[in-house]
C-alpha positions as CSV (number, residue, x, y, z in Angstrom):
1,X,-49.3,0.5,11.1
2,X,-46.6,1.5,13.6
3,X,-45.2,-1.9,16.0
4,X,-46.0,-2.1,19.2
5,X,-43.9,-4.0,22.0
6,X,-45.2,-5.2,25.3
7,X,-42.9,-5.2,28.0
8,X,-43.5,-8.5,30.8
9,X,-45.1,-7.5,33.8
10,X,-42.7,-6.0,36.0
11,X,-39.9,-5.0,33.2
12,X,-41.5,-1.3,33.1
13,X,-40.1,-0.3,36.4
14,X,-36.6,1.0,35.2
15,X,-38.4,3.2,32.5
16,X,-41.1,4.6,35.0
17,X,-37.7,5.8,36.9
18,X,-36.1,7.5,33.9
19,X,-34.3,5.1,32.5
20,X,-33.9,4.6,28.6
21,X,-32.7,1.4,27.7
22,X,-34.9,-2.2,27.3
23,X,-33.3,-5.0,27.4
24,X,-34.8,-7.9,24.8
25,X,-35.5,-10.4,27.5
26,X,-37.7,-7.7,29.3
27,X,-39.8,-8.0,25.9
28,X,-43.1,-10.2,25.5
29,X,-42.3,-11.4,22.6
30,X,-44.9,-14.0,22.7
31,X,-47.1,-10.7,22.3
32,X,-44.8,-9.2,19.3
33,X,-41.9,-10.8,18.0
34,X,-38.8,-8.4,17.9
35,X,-37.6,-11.0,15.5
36,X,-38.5,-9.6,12.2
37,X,-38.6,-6.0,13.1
38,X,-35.7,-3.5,10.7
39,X,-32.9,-2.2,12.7
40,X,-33.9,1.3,13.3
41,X,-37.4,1.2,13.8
42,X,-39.1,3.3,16.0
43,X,-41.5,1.3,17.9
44,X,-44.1,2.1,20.7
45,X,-43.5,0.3,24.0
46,X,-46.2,-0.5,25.9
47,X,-46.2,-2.3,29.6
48,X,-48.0,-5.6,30.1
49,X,-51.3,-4.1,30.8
50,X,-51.1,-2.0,27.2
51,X,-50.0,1.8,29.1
52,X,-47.9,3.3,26.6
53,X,-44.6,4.2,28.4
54,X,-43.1,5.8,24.9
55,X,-41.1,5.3,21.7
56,X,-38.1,3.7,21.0
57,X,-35.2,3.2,18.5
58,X,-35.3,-0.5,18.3
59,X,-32.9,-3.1,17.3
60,X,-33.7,-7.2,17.6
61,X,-29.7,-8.0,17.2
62,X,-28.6,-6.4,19.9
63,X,-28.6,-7.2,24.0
64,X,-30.3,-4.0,24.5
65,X,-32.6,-3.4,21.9
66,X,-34.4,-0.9,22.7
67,X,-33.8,3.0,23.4
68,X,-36.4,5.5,24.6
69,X,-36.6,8.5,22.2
70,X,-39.5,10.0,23.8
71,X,-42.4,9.8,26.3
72,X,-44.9,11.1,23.7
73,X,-44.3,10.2,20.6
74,X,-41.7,9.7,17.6
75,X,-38.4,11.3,17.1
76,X,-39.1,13.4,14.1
77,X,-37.1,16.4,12.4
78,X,-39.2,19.1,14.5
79,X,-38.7,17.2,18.0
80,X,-34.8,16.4,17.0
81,X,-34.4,20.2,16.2
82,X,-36.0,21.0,19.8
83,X,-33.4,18.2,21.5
84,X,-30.1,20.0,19.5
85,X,-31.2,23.3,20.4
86,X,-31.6,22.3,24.4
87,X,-28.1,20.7,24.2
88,X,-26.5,23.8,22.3
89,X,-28.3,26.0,24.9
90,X,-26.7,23.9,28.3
91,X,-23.0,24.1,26.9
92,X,-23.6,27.6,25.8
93,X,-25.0,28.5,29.2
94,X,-22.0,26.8,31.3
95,X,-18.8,27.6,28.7
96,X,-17.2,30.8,27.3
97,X,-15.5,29.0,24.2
98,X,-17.3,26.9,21.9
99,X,-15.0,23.9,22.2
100,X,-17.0,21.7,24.1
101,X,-18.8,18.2,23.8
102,X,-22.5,19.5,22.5
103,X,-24.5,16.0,22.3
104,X,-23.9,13.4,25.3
105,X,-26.4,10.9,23.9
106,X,-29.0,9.6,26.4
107,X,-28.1,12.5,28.5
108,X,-29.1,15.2,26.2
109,X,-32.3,12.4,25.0
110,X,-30.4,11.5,21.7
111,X,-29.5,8.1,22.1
112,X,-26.5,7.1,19.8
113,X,-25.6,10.8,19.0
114,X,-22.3,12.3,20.0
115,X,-21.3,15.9,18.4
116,X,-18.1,17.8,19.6
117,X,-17.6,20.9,18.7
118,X,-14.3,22.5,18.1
119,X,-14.9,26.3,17.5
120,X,-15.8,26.1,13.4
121,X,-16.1,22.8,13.5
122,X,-18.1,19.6,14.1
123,X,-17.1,16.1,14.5
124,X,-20.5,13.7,14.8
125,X,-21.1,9.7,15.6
126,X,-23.6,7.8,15.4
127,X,-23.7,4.6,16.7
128,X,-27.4,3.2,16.2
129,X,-29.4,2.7,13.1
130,X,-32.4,4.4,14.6
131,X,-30.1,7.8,14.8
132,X,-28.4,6.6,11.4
133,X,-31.7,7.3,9.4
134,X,-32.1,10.7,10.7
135,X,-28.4,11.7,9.6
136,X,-29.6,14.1,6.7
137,X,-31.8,15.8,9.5
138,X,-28.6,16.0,11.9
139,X,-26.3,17.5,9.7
140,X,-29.1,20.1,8.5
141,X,-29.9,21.2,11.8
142,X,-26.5,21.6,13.0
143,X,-26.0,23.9,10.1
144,X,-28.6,26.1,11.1
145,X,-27.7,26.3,14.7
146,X,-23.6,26.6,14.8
147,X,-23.2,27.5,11.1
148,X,-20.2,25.4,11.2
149,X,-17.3,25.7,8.5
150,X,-17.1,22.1,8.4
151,X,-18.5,18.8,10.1
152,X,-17.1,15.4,9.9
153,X,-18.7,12.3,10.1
154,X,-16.2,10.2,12.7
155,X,-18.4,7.0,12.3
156,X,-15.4,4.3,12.2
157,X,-15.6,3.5,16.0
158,X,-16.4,0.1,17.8
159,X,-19.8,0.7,18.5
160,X,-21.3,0.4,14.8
161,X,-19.4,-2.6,14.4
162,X,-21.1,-3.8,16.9
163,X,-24.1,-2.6,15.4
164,X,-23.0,-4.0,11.8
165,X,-22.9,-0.6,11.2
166,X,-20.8,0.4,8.0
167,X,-17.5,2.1,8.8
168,X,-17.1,5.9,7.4
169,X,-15.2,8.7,7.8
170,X,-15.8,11.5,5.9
171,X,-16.6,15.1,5.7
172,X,-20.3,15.5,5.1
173,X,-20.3,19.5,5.1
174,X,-17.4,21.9,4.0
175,X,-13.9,21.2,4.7
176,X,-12.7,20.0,8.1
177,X,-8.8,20.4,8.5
178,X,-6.8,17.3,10.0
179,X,-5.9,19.5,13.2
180,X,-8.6,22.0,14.6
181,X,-7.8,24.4,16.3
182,X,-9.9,25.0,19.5
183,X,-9.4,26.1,23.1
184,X,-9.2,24.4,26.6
185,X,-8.6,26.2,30.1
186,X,-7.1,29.2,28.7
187,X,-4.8,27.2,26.4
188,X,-4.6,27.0,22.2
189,X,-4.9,23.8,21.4
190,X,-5.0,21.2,18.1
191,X,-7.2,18.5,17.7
192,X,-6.6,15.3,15.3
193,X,-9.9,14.8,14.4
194,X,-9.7,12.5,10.9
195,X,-6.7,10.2,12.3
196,X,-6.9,10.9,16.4
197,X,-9.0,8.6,18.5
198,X,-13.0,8.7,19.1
199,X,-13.7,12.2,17.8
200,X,-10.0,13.6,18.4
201,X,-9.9,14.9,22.0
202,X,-11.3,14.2,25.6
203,X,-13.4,16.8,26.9
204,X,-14.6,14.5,29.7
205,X,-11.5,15.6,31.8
206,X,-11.7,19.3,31.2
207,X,-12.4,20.2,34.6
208,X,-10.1,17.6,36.0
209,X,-7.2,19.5,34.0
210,X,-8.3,22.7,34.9
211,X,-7.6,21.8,38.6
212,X,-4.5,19.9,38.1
213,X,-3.4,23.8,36.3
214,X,-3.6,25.4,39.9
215,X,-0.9,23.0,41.3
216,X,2.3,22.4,38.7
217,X,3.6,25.4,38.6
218,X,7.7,25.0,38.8
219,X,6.9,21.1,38.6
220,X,8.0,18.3,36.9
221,X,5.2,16.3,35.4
222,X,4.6,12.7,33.9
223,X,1.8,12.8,31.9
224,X,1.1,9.1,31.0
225,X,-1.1,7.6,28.2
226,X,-0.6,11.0,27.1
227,X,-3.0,11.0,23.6
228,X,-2.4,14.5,22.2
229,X,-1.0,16.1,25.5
230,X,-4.3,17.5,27.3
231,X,-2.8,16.9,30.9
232,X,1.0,17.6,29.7
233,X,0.5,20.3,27.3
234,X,-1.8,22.7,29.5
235,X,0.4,21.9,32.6
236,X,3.6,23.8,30.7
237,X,1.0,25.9,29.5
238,X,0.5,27.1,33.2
239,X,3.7,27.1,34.4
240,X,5.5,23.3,34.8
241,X,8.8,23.2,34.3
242,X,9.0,20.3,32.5
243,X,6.7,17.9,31.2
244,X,6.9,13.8,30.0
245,X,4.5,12.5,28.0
246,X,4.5,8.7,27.4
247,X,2.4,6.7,25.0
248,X,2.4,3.6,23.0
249,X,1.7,5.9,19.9
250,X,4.4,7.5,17.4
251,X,1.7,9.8,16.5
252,X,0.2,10.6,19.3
253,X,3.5,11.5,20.6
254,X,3.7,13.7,17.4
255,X,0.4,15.6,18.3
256,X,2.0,15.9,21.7
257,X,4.6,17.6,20.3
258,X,2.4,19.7,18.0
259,X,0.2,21.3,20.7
260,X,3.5,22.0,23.1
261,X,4.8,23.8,19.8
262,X,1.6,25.5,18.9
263,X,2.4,27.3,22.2
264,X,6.0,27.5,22.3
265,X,6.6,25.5,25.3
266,X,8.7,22.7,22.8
267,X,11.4,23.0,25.1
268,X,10.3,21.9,28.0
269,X,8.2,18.9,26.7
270,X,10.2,15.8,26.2
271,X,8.3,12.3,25.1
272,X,8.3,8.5,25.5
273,X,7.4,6.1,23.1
274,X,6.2,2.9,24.9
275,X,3.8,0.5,27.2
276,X,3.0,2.6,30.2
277,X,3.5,-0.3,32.3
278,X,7.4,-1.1,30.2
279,X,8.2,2.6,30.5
280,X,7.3,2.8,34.5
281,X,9.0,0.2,35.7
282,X,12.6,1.4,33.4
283,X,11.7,4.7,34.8
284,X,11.9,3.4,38.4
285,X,14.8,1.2,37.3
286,X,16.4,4.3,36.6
287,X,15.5,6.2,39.8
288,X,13.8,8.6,38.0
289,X,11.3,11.3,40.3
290,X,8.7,14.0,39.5
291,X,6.9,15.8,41.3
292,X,2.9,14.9,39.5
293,X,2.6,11.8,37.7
294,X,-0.9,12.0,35.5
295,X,-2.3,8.4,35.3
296,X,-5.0,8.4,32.9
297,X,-5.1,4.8,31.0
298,X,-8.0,3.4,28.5
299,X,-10.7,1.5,30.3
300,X,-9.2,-1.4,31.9
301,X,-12.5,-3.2,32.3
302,X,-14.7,-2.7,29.1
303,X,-17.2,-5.4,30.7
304,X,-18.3,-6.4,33.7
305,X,-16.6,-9.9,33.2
306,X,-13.5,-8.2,33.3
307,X,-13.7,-6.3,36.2
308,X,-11.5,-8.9,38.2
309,X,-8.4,-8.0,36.0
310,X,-9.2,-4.8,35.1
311,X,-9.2,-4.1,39.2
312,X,-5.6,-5.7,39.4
313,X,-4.6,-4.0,36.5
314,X,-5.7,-0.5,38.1
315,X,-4.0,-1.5,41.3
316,X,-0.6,-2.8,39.9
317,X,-0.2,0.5,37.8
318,X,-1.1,3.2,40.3
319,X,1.7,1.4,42.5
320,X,4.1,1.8,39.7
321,X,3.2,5.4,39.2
322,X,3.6,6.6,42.8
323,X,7.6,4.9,42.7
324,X,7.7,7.5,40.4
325,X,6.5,10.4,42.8
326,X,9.5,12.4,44.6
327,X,8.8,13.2,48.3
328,X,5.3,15.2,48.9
329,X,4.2,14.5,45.4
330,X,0.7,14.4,43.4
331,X,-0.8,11.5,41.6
332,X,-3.9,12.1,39.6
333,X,-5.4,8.5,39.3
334,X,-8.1,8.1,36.5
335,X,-10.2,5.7,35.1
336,X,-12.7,5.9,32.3
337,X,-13.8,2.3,33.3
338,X,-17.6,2.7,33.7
339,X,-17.5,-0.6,35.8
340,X,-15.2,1.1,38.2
341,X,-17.0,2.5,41.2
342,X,-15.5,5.7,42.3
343,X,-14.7,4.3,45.8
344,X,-12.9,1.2,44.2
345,X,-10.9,3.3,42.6
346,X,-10.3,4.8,45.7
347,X,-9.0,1.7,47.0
348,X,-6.5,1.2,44.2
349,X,-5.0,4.4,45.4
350,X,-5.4,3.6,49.2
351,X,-3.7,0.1,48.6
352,X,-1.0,1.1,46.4
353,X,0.2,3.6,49.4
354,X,-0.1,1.2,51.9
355,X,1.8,-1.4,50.0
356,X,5.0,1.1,49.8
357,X,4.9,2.6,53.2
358,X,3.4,6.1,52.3
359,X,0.8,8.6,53.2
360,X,-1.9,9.5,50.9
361,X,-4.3,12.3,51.4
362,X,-7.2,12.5,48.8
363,X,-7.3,16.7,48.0
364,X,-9.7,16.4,45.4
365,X,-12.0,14.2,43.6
366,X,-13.2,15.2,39.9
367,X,-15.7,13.9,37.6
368,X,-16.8,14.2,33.9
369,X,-17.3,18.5,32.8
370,X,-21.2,19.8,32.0
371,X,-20.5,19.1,28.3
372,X,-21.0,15.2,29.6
373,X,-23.9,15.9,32.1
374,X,-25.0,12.9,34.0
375,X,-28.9,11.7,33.4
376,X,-30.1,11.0,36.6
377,X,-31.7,7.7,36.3
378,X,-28.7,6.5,34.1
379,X,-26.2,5.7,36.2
380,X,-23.9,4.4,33.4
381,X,-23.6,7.9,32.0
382,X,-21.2,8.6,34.7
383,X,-18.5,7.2,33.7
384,X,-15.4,9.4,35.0
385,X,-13.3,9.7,37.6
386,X,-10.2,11.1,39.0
387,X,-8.6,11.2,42.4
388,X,-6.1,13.8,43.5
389,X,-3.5,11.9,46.1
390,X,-1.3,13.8,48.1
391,X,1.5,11.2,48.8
392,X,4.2,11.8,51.5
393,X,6.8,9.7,53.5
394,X,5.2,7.7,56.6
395,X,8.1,9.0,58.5
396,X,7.3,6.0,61.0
């Protein structure tokens, strides 16, 4: 007989709202026990007067244990084929190229499922055992819908340890090569998809990139925590005259170099292998101007307990990016953070400029692309953010 979990009275609301996730002090487990219950299990969740509200992936070890899968009933291989065919129909619907991210997780109602897609090719992760036991069914169905040349199973990331999930990385259908080739904004581009980081590239900033494009023609760019060269690379790409691309990685650095050679642009790409933070404050030693500097760091605050530091760190390094700026130039300040509020990044920007005298007028703010749609009720699904500053002289 399937388990059933009673929520307390009260702990239904979020769900009723669209939310997915239950947290295991919002269970009565005086009612049911989670203790006891196999990671992975698909239980029905009931409020405290016995109204069904839906199944869920569940998991006793974990903070949140509980994901919705569905209002109605279990996540089987008929309902999971339905889910990847809605996902592969939005990205289909709002891209040209097939390079795009085609499962967001709880946006696209897969919890724990994340597939790019990189023309021929897959990458997958999973990062919960109730997704983990419907792998076979995965990699089937993606087969009949992209008829892929290869897929790769990515599953060596932070969130299975978490999950004490085992670590793999392997291919799990055809061949996958160690760079794919795919396409961003109009430019060729490779991806390191067994060695690079998550599942080898950042789509999340696609759109961000394709409006920084409009604006560095004849520019000097700095392109910092570069990865592979996605701001760098597609700025020579449409017209930069130089670009600088600084990272803490040898290899990423080498990628960086790979995708400006891919498109022949090798001679205008130079690299820096460092700390941002080191490299900045040499290159401001040094007197060093260009005319867009690219800040797009790792989260800074992975936790909410760290959003004290994580805030100063923010703040101390877009004041060291705009020293960089020449006279009239563009900052593009990121974060990933998703316990960074759009506004407070604001604010980094805001008081960075008013700490060195200058101007700043916000010309654009950009969010995640449609291949990372936001769900609604799940505000923690919007996790990007980028603000375009404008930064001139005061002049008084």
């Amino acid at each position: 007989m399937d388990t059933q979990l009673f929520l307390n009275a009260g702990a239904d609301r979020r769900l009723k709202r669209g939310h997915l996730w239950i947290y295991s002090n919002e269970v009565d487990t005086k009612r049911q026990p989670l203790k006891g219950i196999e990671p992975g299990s698909q239980c029905e969740i009931l409020d405290s007067r016995g109204k069904s509200l839906g199944w869920a992936f569940i998991n006793p070890a974990q903070l949140i244990c509980g994901r919705l899968v569905s209002r109605q009933q279990k996540l089987d291989t008929d309902l999971l084929r339905l889910r990847l065919e809605q996902a592969l129909a939005l990205r289909e619907r709002y891209f040209s190229q097939p390079s795009y991210r085609m499962v967001y997780g709880d946006s696209d109602r897969l919890p724990g499922l994340v597939v790019d897609r990189f023309g021929d090719y897959l990458v997958v992760q999973v990062s919960n055992w109730g997704m983990e036991q419907l792998l076979d069914q995965i990699v089937e169905i993606l087969k009949e819908l992209v008829q892929p040349l290869g897929i790769l199973l990515r599953n060596d990331h932070q969130g299975r340890a978490m999950e004490d999930m085992p670590l793999v990385n392997e291919e799990v259908y055809g061949t996958v090569p160690d760079m794919v080739p795919f396409e961003e904004n109009g430019v060729a581009l490779l991806a390191p998809v067994h060695a690079g980081q998550k599942t080898g590239w950042f789509y999340d900033h696609r759109e961000n990139r394709a409006m920084l494009n409009r604006w560095v023609g004849g520019k000097r760019v700095l392109d910092l925590f570069s990865y592979a060269g996605g701001w760098g690379v597609q700025a020579l790409a449409h017209g930069a005259a130089s670009a600088t691309c600084v990272d803490a990685s040898g290899q990423a650095l080498d990628w960086c170099r790979a995708n400006a050679e891919h498109n022949n642009l090798g001679d205008r790409l130079a690299t820096e292998r460092g700390k941002a933070v080191d490299v900045l404050k040499a290159m401001v030693g040094a007197g060093e101007k260009f005319d867009v500097v690219v800040l797009d760091p790792p989260a800074f605050i992975k936790r909410r307990k760290d959003h004290r530091a994580g805030y100063s760190a923010y703040r101390h390094i877009n004041e060291l990016a705009m020293r960089l700026l020449a006279d009239n130039g563009l900052l593009v300040s990121a974060s990933c953070s998703m316990h960074l509020a759009g506004e407070e990044l604001m604010e980094c920007v805001r008081g960075a400029a008013r700490q060195l005298g200058l101007n700043a007028a916000v010309i654009h703010s950009g969010y995640q692309g449609a291949d990372h749609p936001v769900h609604p009720a799940i505000p923690e699904t919007r996790y990007l953010k980028a603000h375009f500053a404008h930064l001139a002289p005061s002049g008084s």
